[in-house]
Backbone as JSON Lines, residues from 0, in Angstrom:
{"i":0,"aa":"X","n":[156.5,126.81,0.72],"ca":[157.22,126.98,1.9],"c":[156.99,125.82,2.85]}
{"i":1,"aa":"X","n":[158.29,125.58,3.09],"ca":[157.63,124.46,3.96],"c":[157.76,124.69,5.68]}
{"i":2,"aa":"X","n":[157.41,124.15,6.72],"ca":[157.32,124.3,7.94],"c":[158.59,124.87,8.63]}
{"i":3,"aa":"X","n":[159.42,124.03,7.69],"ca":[161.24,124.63,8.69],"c":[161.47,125.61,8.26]}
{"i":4,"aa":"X","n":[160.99,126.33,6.88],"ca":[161.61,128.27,6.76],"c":[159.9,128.59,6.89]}
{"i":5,"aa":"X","n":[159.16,128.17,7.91],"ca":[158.6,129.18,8.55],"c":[158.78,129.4,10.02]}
{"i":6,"aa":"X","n":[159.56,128.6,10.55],"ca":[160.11,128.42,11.81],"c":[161.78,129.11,11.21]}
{"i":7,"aa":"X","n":[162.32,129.02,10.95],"ca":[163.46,129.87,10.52],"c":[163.49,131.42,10.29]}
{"i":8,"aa":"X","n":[162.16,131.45,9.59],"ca":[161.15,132.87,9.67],"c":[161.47,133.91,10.9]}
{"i":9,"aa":"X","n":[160.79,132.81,11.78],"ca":[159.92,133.41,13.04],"c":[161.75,133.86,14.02]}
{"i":10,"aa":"X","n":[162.82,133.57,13.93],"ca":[163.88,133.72,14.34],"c":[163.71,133.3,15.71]}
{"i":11,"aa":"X","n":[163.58,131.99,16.15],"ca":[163.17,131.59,17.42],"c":[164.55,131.11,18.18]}
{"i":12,"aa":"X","n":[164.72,131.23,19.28],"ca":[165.95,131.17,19.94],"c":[165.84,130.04,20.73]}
{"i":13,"aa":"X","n":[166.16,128.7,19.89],"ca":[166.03,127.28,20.38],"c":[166.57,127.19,21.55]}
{"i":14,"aa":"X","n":[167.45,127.48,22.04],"ca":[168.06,127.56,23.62],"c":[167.0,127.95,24.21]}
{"i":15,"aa":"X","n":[166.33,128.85,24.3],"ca":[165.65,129.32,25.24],"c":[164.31,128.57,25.41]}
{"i":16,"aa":"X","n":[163.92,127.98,23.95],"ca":[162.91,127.31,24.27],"c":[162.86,125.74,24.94]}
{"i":17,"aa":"X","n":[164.14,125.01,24.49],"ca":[164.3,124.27,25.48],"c":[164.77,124.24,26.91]}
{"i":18,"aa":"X","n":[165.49,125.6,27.19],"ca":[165.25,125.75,28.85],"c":[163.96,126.05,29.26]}
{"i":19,"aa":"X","n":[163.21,126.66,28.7],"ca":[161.77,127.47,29.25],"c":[161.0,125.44,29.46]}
{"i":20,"aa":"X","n":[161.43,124.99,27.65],"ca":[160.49,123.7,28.1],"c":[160.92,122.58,28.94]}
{"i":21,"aa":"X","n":[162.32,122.81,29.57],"ca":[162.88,122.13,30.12],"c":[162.71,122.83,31.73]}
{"i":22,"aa":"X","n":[162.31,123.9,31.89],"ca":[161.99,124.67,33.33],"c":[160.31,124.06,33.38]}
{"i":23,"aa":"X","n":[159.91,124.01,32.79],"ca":[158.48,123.52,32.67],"c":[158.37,122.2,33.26]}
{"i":24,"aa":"X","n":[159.16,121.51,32.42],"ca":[159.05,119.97,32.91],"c":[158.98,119.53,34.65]}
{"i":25,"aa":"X","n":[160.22,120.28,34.58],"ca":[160.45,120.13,35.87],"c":[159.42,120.78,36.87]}
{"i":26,"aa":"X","n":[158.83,122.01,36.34],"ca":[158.16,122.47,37.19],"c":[156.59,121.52,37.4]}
{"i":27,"aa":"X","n":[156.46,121.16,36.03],"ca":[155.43,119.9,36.15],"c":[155.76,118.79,37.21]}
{"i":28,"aa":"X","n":[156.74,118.32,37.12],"ca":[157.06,117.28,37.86],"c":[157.16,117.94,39.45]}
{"i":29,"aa":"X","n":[157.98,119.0,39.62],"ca":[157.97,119.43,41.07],"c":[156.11,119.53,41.32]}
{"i":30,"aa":"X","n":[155.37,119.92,40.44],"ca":[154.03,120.47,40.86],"c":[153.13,118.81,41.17]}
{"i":31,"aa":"X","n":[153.62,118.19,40.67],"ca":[153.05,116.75,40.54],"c":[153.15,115.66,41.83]}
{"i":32,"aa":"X","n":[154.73,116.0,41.97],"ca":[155.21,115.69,43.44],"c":[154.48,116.01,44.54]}
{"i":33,"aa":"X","n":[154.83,117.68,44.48],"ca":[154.75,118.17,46.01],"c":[153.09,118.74,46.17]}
{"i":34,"aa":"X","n":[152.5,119.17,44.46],"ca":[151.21,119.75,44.53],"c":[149.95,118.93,44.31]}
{"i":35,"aa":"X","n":[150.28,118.34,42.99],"ca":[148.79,117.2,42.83],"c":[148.83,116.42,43.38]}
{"i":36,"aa":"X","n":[149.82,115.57,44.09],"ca":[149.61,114.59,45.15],"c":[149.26,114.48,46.17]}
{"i":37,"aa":"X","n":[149.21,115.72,46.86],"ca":[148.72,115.94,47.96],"c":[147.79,116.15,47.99]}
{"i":38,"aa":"X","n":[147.14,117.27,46.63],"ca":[145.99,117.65,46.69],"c":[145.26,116.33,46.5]}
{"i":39,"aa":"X","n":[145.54,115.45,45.48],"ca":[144.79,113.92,45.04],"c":[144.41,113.53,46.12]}
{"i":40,"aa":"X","n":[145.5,113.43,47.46],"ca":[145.85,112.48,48.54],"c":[144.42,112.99,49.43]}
{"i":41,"aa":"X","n":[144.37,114.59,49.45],"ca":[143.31,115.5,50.53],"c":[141.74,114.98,49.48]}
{"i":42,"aa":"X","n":[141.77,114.42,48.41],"ca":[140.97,114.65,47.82],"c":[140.14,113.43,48.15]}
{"i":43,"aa":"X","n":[141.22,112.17,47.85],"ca":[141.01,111.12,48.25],"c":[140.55,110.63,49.22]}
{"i":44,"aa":"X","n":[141.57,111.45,50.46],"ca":[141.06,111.3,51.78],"c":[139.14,112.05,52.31]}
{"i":45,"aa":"X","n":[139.04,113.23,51.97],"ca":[138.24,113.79,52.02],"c":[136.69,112.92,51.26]}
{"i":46,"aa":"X","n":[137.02,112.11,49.77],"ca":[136.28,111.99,49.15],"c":[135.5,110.27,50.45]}
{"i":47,"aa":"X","n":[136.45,109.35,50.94],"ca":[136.66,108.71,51.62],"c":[136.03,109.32,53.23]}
{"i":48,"aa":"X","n":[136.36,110.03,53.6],"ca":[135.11,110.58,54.37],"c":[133.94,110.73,54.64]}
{"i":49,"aa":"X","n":[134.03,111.17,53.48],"ca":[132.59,111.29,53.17],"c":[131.94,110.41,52.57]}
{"i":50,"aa":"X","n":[132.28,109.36,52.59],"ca":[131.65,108.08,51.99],"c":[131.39,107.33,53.09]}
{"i":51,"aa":"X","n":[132.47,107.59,54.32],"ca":[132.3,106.54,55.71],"c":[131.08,107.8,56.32]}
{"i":52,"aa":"X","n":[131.08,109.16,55.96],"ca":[129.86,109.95,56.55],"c":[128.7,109.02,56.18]}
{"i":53,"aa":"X","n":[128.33,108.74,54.88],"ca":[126.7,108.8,54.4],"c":[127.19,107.02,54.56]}
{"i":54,"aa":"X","n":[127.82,106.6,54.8],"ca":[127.4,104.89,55.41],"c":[127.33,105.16,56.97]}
{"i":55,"aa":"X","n":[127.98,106.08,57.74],"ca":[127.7,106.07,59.18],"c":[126.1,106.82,59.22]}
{"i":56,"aa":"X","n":[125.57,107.54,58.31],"ca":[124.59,108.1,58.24],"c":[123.47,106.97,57.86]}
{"i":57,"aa":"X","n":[123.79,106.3,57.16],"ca":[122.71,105.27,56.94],"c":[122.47,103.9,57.52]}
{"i":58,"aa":"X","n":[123.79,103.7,58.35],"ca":[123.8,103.42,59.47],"c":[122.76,103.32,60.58]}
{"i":59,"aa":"X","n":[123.17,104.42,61.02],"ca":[122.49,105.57,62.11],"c":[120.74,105.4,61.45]}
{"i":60,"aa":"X","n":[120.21,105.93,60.06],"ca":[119.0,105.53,60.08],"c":[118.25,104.45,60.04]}
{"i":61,"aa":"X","n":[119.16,102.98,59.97],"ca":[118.54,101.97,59.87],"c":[118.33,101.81,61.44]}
{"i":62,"aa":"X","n":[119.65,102.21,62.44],"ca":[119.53,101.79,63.46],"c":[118.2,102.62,64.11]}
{"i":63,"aa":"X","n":[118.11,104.13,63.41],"ca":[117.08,104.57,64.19],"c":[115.96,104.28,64.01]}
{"i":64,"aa":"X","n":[115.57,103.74,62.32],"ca":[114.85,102.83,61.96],"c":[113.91,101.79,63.15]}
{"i":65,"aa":"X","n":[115.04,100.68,63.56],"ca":[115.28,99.48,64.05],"c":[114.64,100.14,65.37]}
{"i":66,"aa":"X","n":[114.99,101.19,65.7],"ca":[114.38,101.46,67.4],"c":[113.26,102.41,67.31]}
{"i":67,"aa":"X","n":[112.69,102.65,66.16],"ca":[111.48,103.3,65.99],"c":[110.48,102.6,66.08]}
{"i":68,"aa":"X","n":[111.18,101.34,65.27],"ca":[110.32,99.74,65.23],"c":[110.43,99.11,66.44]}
{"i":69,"aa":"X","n":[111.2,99.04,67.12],"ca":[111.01,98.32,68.34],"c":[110.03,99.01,69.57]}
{"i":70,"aa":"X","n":[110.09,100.82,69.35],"ca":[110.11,101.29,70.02],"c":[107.67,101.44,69.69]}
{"i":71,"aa":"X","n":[107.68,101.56,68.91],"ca":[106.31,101.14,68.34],"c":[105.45,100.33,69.09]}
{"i":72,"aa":"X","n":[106.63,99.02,68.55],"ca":[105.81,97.62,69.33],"c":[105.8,97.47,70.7]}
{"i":73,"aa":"X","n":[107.08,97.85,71.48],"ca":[107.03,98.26,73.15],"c":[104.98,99.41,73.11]}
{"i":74,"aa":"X","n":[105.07,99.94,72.48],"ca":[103.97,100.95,72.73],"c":[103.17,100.26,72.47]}
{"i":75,"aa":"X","n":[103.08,99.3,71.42],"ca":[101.71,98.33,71.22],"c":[101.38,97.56,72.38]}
{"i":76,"aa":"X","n":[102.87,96.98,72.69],"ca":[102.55,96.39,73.76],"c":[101.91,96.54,74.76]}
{"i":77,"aa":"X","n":[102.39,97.53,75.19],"ca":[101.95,98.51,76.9],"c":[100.56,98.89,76.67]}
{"i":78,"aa":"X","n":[99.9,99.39,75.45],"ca":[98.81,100.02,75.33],"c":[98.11,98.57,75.46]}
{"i":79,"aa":"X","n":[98.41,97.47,74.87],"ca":[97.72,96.41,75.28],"c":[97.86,95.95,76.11]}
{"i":80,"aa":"X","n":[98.48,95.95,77.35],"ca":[98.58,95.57,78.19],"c":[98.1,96.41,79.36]}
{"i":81,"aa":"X","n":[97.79,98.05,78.9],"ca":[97.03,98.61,79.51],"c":[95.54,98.09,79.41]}
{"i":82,"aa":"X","n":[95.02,97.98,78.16],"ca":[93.91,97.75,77.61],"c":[93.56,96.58,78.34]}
{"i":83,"aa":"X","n":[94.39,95.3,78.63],"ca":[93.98,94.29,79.6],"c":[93.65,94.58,80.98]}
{"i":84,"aa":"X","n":[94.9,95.16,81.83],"ca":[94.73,95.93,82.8],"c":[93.53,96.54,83.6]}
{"i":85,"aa":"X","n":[92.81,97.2,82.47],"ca":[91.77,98.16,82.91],"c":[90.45,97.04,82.31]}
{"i":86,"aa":"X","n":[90.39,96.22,81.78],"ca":[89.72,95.38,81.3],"c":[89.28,94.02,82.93]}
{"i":87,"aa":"X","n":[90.57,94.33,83.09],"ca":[90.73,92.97,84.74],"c":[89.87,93.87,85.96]}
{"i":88,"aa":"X","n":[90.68,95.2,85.55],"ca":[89.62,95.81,86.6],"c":[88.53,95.88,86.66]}
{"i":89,"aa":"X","n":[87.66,96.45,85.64],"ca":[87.05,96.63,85.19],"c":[85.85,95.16,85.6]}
{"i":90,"aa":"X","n":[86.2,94.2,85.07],"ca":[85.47,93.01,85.56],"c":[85.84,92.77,87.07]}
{"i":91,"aa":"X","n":[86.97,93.24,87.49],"ca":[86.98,92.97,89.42],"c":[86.01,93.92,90.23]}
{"i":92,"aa":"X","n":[85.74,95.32,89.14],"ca":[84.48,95.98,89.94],"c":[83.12,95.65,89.71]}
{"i":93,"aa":"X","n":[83.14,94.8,88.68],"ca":[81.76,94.49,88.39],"c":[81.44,92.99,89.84]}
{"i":94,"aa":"X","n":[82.74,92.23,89.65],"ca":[82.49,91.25,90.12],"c":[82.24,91.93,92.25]}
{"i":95,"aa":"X","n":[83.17,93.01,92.6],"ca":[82.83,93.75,93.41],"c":[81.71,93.71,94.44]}
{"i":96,"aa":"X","n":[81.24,94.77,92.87],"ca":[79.87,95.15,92.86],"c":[78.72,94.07,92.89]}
{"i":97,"aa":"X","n":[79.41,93.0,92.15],"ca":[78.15,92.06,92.37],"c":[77.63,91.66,93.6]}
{"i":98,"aa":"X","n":[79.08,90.99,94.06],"ca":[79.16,90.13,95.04],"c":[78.49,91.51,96.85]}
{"i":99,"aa":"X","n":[78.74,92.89,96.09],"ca":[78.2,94.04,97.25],"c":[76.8,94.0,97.19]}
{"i":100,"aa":"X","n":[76.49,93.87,95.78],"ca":[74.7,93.88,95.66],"c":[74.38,92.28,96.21]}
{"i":101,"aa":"X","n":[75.04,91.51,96.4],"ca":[74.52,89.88,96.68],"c":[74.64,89.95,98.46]}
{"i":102,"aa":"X","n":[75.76,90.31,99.08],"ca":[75.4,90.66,100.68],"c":[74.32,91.98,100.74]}
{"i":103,"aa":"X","n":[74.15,92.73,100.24],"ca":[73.47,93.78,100.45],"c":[71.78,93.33,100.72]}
{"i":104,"aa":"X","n":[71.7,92.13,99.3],"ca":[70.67,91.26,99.44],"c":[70.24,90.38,100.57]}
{"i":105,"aa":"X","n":[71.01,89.93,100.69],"ca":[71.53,88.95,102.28],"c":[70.75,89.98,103.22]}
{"i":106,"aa":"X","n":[71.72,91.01,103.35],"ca":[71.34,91.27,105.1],"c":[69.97,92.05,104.64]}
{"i":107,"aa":"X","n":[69.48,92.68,103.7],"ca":[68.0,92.75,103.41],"c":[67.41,91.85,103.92]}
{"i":108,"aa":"X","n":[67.35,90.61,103.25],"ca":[66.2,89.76,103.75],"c":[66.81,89.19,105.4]}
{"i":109,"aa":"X","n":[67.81,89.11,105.41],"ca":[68.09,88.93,106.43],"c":[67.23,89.89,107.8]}
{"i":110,"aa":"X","n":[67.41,91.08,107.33],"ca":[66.66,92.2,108.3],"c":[65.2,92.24,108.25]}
{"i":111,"aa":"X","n":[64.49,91.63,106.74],"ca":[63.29,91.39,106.76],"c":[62.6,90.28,107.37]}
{"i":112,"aa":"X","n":[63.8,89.11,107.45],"ca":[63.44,87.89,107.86],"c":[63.14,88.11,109.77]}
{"i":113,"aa":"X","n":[64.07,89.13,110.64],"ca":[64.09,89.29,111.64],"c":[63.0,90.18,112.18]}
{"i":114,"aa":"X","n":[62.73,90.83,110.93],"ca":[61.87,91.96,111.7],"c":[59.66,90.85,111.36]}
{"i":115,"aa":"X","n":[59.99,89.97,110.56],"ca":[58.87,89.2,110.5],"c":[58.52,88.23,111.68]}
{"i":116,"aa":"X","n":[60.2,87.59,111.98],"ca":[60.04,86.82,113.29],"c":[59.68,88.06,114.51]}
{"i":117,"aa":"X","n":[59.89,89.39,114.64],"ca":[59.84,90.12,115.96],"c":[58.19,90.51,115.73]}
{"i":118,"aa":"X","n":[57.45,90.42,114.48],"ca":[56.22,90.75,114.49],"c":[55.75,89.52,114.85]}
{"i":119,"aa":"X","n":[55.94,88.56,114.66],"ca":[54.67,87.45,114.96],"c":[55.33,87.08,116.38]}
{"i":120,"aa":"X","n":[56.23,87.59,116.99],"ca":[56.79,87.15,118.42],"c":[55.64,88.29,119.15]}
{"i":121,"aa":"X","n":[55.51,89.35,118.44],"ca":[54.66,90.4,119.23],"c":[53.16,89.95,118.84]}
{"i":122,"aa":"X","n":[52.72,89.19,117.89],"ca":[51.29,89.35,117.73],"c":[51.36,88.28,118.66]}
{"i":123,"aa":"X","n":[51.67,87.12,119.01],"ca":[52.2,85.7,119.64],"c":[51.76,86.54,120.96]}
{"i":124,"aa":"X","n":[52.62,87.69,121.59],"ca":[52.21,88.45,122.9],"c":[51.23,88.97,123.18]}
{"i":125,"aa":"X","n":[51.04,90.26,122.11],"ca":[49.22,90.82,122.23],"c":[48.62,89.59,122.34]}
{"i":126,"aa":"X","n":[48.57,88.45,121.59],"ca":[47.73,87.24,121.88],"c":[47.43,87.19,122.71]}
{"i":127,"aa":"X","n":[48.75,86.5,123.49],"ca":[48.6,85.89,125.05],"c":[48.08,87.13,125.68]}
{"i":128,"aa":"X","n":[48.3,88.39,125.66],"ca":[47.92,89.29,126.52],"c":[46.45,89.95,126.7]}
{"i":129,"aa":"X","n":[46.02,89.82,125.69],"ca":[44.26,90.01,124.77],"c":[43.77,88.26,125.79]}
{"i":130,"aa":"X","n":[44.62,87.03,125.56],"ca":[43.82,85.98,126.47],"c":[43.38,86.4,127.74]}
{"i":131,"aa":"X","n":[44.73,86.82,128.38],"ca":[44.78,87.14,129.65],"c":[43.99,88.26,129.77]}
{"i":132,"aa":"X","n":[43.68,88.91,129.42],"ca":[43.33,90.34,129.67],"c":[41.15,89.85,129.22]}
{"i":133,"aa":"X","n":[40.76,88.88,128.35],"ca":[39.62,88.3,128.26],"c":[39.45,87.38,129.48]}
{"i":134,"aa":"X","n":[40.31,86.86,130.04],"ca":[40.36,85.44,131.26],"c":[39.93,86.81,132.16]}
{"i":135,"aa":"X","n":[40.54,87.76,132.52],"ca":[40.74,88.84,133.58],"c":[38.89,89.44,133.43]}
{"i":136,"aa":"X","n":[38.81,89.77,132.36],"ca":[37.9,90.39,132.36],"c":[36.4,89.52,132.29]}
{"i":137,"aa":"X","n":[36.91,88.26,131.74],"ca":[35.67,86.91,132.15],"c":[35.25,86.81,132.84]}
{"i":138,"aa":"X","n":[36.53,86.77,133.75],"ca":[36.79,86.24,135.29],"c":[35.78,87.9,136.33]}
{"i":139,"aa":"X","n":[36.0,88.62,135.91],"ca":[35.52,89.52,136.32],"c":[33.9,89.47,136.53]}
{"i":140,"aa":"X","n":[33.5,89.27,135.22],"ca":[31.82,89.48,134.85],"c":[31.27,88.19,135.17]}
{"i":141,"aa":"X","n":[32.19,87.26,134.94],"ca":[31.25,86.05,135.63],"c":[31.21,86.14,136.94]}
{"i":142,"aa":"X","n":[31.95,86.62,137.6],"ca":[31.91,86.81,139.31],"c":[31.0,87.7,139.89]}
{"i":143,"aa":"X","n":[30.84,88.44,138.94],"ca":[29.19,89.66,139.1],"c":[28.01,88.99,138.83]}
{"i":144,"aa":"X","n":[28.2,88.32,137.77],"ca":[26.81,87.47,136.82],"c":[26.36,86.71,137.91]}
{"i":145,"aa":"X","n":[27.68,85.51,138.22],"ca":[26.74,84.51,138.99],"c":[26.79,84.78,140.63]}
{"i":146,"aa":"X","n":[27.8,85.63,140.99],"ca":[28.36,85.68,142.53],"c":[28.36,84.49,143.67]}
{"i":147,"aa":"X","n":[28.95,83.45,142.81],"ca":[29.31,82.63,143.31],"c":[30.48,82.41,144.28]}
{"i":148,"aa":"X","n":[30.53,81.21,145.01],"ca":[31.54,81.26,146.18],"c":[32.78,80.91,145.55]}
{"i":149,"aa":"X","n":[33.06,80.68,144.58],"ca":[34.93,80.48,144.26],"c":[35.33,81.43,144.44]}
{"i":150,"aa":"X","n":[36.69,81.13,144.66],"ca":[37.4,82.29,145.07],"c":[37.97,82.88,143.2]}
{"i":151,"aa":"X","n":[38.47,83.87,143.58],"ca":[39.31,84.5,142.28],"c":[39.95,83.69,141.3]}
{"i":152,"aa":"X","n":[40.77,83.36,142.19],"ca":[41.97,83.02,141.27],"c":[41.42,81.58,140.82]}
{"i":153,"aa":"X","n":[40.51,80.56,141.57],"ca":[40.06,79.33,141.08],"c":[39.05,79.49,139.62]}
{"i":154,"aa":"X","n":[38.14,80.69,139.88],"ca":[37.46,81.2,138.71],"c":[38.24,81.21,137.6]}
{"i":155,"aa":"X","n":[39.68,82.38,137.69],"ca":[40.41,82.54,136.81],"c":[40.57,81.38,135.86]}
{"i":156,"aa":"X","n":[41.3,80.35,136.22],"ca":[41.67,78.98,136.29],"c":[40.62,78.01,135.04]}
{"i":157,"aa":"X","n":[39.68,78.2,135.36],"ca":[38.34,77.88,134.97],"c":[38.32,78.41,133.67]}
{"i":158,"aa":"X","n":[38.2,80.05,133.76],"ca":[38.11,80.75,132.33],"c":[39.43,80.77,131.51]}
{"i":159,"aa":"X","n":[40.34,80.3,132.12],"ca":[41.28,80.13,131.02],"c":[41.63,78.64,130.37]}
{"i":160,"aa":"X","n":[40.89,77.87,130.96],"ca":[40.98,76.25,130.67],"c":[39.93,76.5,129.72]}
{"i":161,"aa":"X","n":[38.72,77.06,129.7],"ca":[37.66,77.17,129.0],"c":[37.99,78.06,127.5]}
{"i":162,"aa":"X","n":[38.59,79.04,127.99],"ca":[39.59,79.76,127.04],"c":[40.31,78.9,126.02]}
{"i":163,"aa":"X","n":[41.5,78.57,126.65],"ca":[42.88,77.65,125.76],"c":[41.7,76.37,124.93]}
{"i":164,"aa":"X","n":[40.88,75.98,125.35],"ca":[39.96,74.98,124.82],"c":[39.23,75.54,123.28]}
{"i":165,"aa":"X","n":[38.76,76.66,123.89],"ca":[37.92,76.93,122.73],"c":[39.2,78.15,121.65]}
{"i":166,"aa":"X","n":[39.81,78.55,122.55],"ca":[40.48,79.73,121.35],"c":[42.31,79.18,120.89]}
{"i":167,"aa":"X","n":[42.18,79.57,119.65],"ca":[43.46,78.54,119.44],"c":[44.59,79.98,120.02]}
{"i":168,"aa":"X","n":[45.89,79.58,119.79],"ca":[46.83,80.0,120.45],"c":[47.56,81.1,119.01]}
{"i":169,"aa":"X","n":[47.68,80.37,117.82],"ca":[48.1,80.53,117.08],"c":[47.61,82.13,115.72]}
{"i":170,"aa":"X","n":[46.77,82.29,115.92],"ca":[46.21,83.09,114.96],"c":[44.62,84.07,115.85]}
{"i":171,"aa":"X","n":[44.63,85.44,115.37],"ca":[43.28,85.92,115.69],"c":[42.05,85.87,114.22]}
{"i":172,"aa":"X","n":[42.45,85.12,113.27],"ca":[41.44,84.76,112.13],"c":[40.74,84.22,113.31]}
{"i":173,"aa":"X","n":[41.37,82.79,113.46],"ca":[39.68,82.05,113.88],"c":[39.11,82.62,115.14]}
{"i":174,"aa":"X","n":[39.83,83.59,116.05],"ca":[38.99,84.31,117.05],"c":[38.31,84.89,116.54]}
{"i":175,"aa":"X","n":[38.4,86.06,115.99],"ca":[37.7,86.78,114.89],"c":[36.41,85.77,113.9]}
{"i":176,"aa":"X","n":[37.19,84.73,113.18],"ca":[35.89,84.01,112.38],"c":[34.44,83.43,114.02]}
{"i":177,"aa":"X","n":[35.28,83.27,115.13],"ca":[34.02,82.68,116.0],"c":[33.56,83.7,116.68]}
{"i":178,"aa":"X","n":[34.01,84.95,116.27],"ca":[33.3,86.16,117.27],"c":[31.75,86.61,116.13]}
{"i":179,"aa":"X","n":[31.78,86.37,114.77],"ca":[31.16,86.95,114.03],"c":[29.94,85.24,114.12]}
């Protein structure tokens, strides 16, 4: 048997199958037109989207990248430039401080230096006043001792010339070394 009396067989109604395959065609072609092209077109477009998405996306991370990195080194910066900052100060309070402990020193000795000159200005006085007050009291006992005719104040005169001669002005060591 060959293929054409088994298709002769089957009693197939060639008209109909070339309208059905001829409604087909067309319906392919209408579907091709108005359906896969559009859909291709949405597909295309869509697929294209999303391709400018993940380049605007990688984009976006290089750029955020780029200012993570910039944004770093601004922080390196500042922290070092804090770190100097407090470093300047840091030596301006020492230097401060120095220069507070170096007058502080100053008017120390300064106040020690004044209060040494106001002691030997006062021993300088008890001096003179311990002379006077030995002339006074010289002057006194020699006027009992010998009761002689000078008057006072010429006596005085006397014991303090005799005085300034023998006692120095300057120090009570050597009064002291000639009293012993």
């Amino acid at each position: 048997m060959s293929p054409l009396d088994v298709l002769s067989k089957l009693h197939l109604d060639w008209g109909y199958i070339l309208t059905q395959a001829g409604s087909f065609l067309i319906l392919l072609f209408l579907m091709t037109k108005l359906l896969f092209r559009p859909i291709q077109k949405l597909l295309n477009e869509r697929r294209e989207q999303v391709r400018k998405a993940i380049e605007d996306a990688e984009r976006q991370r290089q750029e955020m990248e780029k200012l993570r990195s910039e944004y770093e080194e601004r922080l390196a910066h500042i922290e070092e430039e804090a770190r100097q900052r407090l470093q300047e100060a840091m030596r301006e309070a020492y230097t401060a401080r120095d220069e507070l402990l170096m007058r502080a020193r100053e008017e120390a000795q300064r106040i020690l230096e004044r209060a040494r000159q106001e002691i030997q200005y006062e021993r300088e006085k008890m001096l003179i006043d311990l002379r006077d007050f030995i002339v006074e009291f010289a002057a006194v006992i020699s006027e009992k001792a010998v009761r002689m005719t000078l008057d006072r104040e010429a006596h005085r005169r006397l014991i303090a010339q005799i005085i300034d001669k023998e006692l120095p002005r300057d120090g009570s060591e050597e009064l002291a070394g000639r009293s012993n």
